[in-house]
C-alpha positions in Angstrom: -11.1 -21.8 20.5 -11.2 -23.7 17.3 -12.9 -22.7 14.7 -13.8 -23.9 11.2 -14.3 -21.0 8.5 -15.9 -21.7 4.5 -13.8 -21.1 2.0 -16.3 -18.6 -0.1 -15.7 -16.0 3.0 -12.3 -16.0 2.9 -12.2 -15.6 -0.8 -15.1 -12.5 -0.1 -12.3 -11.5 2.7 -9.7 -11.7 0.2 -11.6 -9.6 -2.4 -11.6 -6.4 0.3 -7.4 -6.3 -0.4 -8.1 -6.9 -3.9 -9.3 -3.9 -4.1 -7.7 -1.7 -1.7 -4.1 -3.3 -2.1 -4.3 -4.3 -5.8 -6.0 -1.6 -7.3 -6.2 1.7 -5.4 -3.1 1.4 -3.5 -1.1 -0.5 -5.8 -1.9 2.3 -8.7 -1.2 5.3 -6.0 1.8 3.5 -4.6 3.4 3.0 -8.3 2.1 5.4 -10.8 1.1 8.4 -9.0 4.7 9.9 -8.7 5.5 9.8 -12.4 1.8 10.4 -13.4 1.7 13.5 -11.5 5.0 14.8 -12.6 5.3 13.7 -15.9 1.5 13.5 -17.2 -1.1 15.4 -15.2 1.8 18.1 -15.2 2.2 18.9 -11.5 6.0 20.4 -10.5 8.1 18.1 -8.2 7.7 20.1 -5.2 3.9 20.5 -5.4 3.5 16.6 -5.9 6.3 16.4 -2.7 3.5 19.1 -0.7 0.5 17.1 -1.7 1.9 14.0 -0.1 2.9 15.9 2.5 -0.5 17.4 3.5 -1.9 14.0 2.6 -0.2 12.6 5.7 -0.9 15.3 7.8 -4.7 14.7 7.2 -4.4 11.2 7.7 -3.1 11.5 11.3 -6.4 12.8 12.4 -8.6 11.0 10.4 -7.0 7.4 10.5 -7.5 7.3 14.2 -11.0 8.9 14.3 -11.9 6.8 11.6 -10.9 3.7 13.9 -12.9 4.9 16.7 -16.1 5.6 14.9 -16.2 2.1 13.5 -15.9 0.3 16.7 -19.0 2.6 17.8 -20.4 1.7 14.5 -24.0 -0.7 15.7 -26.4 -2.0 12.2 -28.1 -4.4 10.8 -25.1 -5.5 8.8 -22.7 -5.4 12.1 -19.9 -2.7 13.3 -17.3 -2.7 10.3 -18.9 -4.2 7.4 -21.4 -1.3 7.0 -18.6 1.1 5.8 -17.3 -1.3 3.2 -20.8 -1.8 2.0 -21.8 1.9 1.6 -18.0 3.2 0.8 -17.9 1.4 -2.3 -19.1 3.5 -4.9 -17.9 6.9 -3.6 -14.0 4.8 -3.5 -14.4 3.9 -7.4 -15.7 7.2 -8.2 -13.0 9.3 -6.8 -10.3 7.5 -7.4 -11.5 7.6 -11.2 -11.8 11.2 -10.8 -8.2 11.6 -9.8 -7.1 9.7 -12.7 -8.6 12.3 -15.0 -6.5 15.3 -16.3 -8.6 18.5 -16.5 -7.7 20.7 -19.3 -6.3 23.5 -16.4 -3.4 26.0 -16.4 -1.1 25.3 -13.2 -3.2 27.0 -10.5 -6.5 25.0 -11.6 -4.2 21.6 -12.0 -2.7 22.0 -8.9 -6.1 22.7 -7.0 -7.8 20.1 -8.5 -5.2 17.5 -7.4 -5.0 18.1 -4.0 -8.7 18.3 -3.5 -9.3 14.9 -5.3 -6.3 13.5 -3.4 -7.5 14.2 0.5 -10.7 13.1 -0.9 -9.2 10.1 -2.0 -7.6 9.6 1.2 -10.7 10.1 3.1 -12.6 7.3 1.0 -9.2 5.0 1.0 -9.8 5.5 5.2 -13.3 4.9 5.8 -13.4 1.8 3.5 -10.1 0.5 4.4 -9.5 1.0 8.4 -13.0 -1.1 9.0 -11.9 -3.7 6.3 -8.8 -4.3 8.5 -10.6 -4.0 11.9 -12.8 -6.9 10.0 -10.1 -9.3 10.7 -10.3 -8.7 14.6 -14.6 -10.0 14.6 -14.6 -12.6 12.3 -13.1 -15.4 14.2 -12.0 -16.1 18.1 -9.3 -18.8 16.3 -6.1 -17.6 15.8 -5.2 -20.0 12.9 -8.1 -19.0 11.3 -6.8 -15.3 11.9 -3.6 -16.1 10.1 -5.8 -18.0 7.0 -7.9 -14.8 6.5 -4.6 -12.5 6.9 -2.7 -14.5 3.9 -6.0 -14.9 2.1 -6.1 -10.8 2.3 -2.6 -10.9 1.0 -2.9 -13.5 -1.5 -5.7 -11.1 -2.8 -4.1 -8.2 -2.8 -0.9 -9.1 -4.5 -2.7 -11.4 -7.1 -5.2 -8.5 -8.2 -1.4 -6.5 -8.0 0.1 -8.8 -10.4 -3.2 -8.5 -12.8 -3.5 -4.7 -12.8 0.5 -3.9 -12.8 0.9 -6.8 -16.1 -2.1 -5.5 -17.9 -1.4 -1.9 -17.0 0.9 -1.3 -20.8 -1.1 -3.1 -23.2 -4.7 -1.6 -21.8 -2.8 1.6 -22.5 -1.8 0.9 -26.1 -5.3 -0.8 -26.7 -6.7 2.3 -25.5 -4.9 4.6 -27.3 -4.5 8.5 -27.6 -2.5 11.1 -25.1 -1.5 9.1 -22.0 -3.9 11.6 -20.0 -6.5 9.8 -21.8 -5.1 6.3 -21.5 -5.2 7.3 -17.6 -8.6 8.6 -17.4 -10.1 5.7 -19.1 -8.2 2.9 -16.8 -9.1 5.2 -13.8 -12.5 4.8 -15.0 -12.5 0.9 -15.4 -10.7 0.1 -12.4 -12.4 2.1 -10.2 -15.4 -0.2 -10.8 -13.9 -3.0 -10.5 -12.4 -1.5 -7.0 -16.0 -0.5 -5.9 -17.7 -3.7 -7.2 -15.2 -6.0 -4.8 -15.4 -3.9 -2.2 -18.9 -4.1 -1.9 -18.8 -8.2 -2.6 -16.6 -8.3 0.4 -18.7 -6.4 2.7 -21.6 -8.6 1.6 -19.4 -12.3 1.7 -18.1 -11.9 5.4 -19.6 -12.2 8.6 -19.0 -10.2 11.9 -19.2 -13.2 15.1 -17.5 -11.5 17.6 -18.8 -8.5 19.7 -16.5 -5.5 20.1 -16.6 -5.0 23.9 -17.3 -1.4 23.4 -16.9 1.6 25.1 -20.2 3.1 24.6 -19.6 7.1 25.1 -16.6 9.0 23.2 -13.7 9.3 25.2 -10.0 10.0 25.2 -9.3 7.3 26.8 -8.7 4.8 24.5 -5.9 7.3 22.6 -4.3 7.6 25.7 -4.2 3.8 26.9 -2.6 3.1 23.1 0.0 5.3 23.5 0.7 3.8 26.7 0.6 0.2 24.5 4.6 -1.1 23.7 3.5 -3.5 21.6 1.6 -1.5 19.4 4.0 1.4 19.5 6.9 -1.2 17.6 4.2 -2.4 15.4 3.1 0.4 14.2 7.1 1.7 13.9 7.5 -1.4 11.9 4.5 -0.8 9.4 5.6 2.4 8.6 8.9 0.7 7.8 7.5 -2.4 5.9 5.7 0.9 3.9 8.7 2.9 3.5 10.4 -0.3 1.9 7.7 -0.8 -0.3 7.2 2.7 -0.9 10.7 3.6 -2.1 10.9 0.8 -4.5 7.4 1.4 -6.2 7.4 5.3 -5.9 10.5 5.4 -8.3 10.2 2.5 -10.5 8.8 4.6 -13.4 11.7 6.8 -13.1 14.3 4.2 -13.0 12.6 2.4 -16.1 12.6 5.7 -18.1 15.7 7.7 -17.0 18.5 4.8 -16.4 17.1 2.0 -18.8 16.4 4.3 -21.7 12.3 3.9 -21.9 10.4 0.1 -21.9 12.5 -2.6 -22.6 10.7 -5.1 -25.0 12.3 -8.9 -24.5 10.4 -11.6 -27.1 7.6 -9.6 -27.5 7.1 -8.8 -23.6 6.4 -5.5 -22.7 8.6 -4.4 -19.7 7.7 -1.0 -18.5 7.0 0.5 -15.0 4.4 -1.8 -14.1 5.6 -4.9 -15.6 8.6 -4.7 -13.6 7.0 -4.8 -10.4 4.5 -7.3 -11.6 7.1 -10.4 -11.3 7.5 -9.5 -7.6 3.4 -9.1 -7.1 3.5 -13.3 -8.3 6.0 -13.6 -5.8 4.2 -11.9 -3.3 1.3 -13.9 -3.7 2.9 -17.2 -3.7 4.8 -16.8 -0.4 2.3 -15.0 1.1 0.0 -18.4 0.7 2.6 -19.7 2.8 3.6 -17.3 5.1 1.7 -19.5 7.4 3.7 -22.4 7.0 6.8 -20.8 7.0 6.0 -19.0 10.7 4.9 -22.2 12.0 8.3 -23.8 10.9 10.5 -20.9 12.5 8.5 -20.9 15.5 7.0 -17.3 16.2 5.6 -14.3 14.3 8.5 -11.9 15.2 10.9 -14.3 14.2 9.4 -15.3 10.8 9.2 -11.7 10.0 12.8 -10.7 11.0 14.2 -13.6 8.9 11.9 -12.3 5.8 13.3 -8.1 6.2 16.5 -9.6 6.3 16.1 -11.3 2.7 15.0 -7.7 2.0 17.9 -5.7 3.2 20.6 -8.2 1.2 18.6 -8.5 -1.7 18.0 -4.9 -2.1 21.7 -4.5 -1.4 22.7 -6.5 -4.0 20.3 -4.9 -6.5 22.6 -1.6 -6.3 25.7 -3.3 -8.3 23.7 -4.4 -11.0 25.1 -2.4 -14.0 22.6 0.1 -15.0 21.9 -1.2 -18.9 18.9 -2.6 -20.0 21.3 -5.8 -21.2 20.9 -6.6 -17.4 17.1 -6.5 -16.8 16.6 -10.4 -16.1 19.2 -10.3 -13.6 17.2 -6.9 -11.9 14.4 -8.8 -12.5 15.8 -11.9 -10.7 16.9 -9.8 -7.9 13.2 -8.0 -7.4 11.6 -11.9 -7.3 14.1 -13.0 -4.5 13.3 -9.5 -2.7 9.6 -10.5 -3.1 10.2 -13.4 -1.2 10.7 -11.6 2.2 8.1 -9.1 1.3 5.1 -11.7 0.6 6.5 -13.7 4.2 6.3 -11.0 6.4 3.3 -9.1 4.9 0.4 -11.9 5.8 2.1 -11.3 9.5 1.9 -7.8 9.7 -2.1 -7.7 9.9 -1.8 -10.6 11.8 0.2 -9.3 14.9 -2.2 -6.3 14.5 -5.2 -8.3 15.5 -2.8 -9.8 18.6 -2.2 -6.5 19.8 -6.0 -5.1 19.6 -6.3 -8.9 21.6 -3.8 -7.8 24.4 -4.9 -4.4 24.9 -9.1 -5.6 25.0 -7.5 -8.0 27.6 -5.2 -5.0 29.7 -8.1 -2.2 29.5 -11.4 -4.2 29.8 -13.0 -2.7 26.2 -12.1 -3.1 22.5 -10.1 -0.8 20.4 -9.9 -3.1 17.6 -11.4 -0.5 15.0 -8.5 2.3 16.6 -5.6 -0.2 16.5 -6.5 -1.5 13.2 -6.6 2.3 11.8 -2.9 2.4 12.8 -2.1 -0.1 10.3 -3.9 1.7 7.4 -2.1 5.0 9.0 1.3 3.3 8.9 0.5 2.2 5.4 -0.1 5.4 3.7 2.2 7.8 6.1 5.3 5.1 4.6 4.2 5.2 1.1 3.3 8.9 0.3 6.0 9.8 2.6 8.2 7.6 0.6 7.1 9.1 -2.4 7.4 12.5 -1.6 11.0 11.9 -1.0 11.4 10.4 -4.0 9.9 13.2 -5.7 12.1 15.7 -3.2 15.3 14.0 -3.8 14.5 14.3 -7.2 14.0 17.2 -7.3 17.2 18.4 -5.6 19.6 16.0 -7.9 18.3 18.2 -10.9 15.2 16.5 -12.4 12.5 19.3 -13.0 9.0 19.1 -14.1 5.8 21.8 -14.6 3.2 23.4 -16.8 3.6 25.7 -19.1 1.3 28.7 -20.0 -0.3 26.5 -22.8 -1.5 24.0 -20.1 1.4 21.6 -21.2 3.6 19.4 -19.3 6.9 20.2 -19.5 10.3 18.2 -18.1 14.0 19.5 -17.7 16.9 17.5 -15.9 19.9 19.3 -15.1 22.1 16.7 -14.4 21.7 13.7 -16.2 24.3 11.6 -13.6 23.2 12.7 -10.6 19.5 12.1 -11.3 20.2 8.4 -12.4 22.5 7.8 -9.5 19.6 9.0 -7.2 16.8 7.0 -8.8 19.2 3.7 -8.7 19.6 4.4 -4.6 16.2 5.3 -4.0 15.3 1.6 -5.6 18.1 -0.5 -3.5 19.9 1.0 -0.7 17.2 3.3 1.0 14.8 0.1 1.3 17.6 -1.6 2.4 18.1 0.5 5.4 14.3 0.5 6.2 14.4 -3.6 6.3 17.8 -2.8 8.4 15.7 -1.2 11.2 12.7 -3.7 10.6 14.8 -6.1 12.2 16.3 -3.8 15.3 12.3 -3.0 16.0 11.5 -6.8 16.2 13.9 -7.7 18.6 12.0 -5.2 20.7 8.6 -6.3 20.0 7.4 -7.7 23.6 4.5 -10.3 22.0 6.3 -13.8 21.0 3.4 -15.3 19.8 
């Protein structure tokens, strides 16, 4: 069925990922780690345990999250409701958990974790119908692919704008960091809320979820029984894991093996800045991810060619010298990495609406919403995952952080060489192996579409 969809909803479509991927996400994914260690003042094994719980939660509540939606019936249809009325309480709490309370440990460490789990609640009910979106918007599987690099053009421009500003808000802001947090929590939670609501408000739902209308067990069961969503969902938390390594310790590698920002003709690069050049990158071949799977012939293989530009590039990141004389080159390397990452991401949401297609077709009712929550699951088990890890491994290669009695953060590394040698890995060879098994899943993957 062919279909021809405005431009103004994909751009309202778009906005949903601008906001989840380019703000919330994009802040947790790269600054949370070092924020929590090295400004809000948490130790590295309590931010390790928080991620850790964080995924635990999410198992049940991604899932339940999906299956509420599709039983979700208003005026405004089954998925856009929660985007519309999720809004606010997003912005709010994720400016709430950019705030440092004035706390000893105990009171720092409680407050985290109950405005983290409440973050991940809001991130779920907001983002798991945003994705199940995709799956009731059009019949037209073009049009399917236009929305799903429209959501990824979204998300990695609004990256590339928040990660690029992200220094000089800070030094127009001014004061401690904690405040320089607090503040951008404040503003970009806002802005989160205010495009979440726009795309709840810009799309439309034209499909009917053939719903199952009572609460069952059933539909858990049938997707466990589902191949191809058992490799897709393998290969998200992969795609996650990549992504999560490199952003989860780009602060550290910054600061502890580049000596601190590195200012080149008057261009701040810190942290953020780093990453920013591969968020352009993202969003330019994710525009035409499209193009580029129509010219290999097939999702799957489009998307193995892509992890493997991710697996050599990363590989080749790891002999860069670690000097700060070298940062074009490392910043070279991070574009070209980019490159696979903004290919295969556009296709990643897009086999997810195929699979919720062949298992409405196998079982006779819809788990779009449930299938679609495995994707959001897959996101945010690879990245805090990957960021525990990074703050485990840490951790055990001697880097130390806490509170002291006077409510002060306080850092100690033990061994200088064995901390840098860690953070350099953690950025190149561990994603390496995770676009590795990318490609061993694919060949597996049973839908060639």
């Amino acid at each position: 069925m062919k279909e021809k969809i405005g431009l103004s909803e994909k751009i309202g479509y778009a906005l949903g990922d601008a906001a989840a991927g380019g703000i919330t996400w994009k802040v947790m994914s790269i600054a949370f780690p070092l924020f929590f260690t090295n400004v809000f003042g948490l130790t590295v094994a309590d931010t390790a345990t928080l991620m850790l719980i964080a995924r635990m939660f999410d198992v049940v509540t991604d899932p339940l999250m999906g299956s509420l939606a599709d039983r979700t019936r208003s005026r405004w249809g089954t998925y856009r409701p929660w985007l519309i009325f999720g809004a606010i309480p997003l912005g709010l709490i994720f400016a709430f958990l950019l705030y440092t309370p004035d706390f000893g440990a105990v009171g720092k460490r409680i407050y985290a974790y109950t405005l983290y789990l409440l973050m991940m609640a809001a991130y779920t009910a907001v983002n798991v119908p945003y994705g199940s979106l995709l799956g009731v918007m059009t019949a037209d599987d073009n049009e399917k692919n236009k929305f799903s690099s429209f959501r990824m053009v979204g998300a990695y421009a609004m990256g590339f704008i928040t990660l690029l500003s992200f220094p000089y808000l800070q030094k127009m802001i001014g004061g401690s960091e904690a405040h320089q947090y607090a503040v951008l929590g404040a503003c970009l939670g806002g802005l989160a809320a205010a495009m979440t609501l726009a795309c709840g408000l810009m799309t439309k739902e034209r499909l009917k979820p053939v719903r199952a209308e009572k609460f069952s067990f059933k539909p858990f069961a049938d997707l466990v029984k589902n191949k191809p969503w058992i490799y897709l969902t393998l290969i998200g938390i992969c795609t996650n894991f990549f992504n999560g390594f490199r952003y989860a310790v780009a602060g550290y590698m910054i600061t502890y093996c580049l000596g601190g920002d590195v200012t080149v003709s008057g261009l701040i690069i810190n942290y953020t800045v780093f990453m920013t050049f591969g968020e352009v990158t993202c969003m330019i071949f994710g525009g035409l991810s499209p193009k580029f799977t129509e010219w290999i012939g097939s999702k799957s293989k489009a998307f193995a060619v892509a992890a493997i530009i991710c697996a050599a590039t990363s590989v080749l990141f790891f002999f860069i010298p670690m000097d700060a004389a070298y940062i074009w080159l490392m910043v070279g390397i991070v574009i070209l990495t980019s490159v696979g990452v903004g290919l295969y991401s556009p296709l990643l949401w897009s086999m997810y609406a195929d699979v919720a297609d062949f298992a409405t077709e196998v079982n006779g009712t819809s788990s779009t919403g449930l299938i679609f929550s495995s994707g959001t699951m897959a996101q945010k088990f690879g990245t805090a995952i990957s960021g525990s890890l990074v703050a485990l491994l840490l951790g055990l290669a001697g880097f130390i952080s806490g509170t002291n009695d006077a409510g002060e953060t306080v850092i100690t590394i033990t061994d200088e060489e064995s901390v840098r040698s860690m953070i350099w890995m953690l950025f190149s060879i561990f994603p390496a192996l995770m676009a590795g098994l990318i490609v061993l899943l694919l060949r597996l993957y049973p839908i060639k579409k």
